[in-house]
Each structure stands twice: as C-alpha cells, then as structure tokens.
C-alpha positions, 0 to 999 in steps of 0.5 A: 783579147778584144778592144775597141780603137778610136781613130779621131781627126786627121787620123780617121780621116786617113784612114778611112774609118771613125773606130774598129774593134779587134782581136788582139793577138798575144803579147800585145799587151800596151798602147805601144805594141799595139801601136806597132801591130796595127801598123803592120796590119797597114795603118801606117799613118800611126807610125808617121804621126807627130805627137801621136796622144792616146787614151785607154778608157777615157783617161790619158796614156802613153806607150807603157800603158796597159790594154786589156779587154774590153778597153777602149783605146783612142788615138789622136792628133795633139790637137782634134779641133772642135 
C-alpha cells in the first residue's frame, strides 16, 4: 500500500522535508500505526509533538482513522500560521 505524507510548519521544518510518499508495510492500517512506524523509521519529531492533528484526504482524522492506498495523509501542528 503506497500513501503519500504531508508534513506542515514546525513539522517540516524539523524534518527536513515538505511530503514523502511511502510503501507501507502490513498492519499499518490507521494514522495511529502509521504514526508509530514512522517514528521508528527516525521521524521522532511525531512522537514529541503537542497536539499533533492529521487529515486523511483533506478531511480531519484522529488515530483510528483508516489509511488506505493512495491516501494522502497529513500531519500538522494545531496551529500552521499563514
């Protein structure tokens, strides 16, 4: 399953990159677990941001919110600026 991450102020800017789009391995199926492994692939930041929100498609999500391919999953800080 392949989706594509957005990564949106502070975010990005700790990690060093704007989007990636990655193979995801199985059981990696909610924001939550794929929270969780990208931390364990050396996003750290994720795990240590306050208030952490994300959107699958353009639409609000938490951690029980499905992933499946070809979603675009975004991450962000409560508040991104303008």
């Amino acid at each position: 399953m392949s989706v594509k991450i957005l990564y949106f102020a502070g975010l990005r800017e700790a990690l060093g990159i704007g989007s990636e789009t990655l193979e995801l391995p199985a059981g990696v199926a909610t924001v939550g677990t794929l929270r969780d492994w990208l931390v364990g692939l050396g996003r750290e930041r994720l795990a240590s941001a306050k208030n952490l929100r994300c959107a699958v498609n353009q639409e609000m999500g938490g951690p029980e919110t499905a992933v499946r391919d070809g979603d675009e999953v975004a991450f962000f800080p409560p508040v991104t600026g303008g």
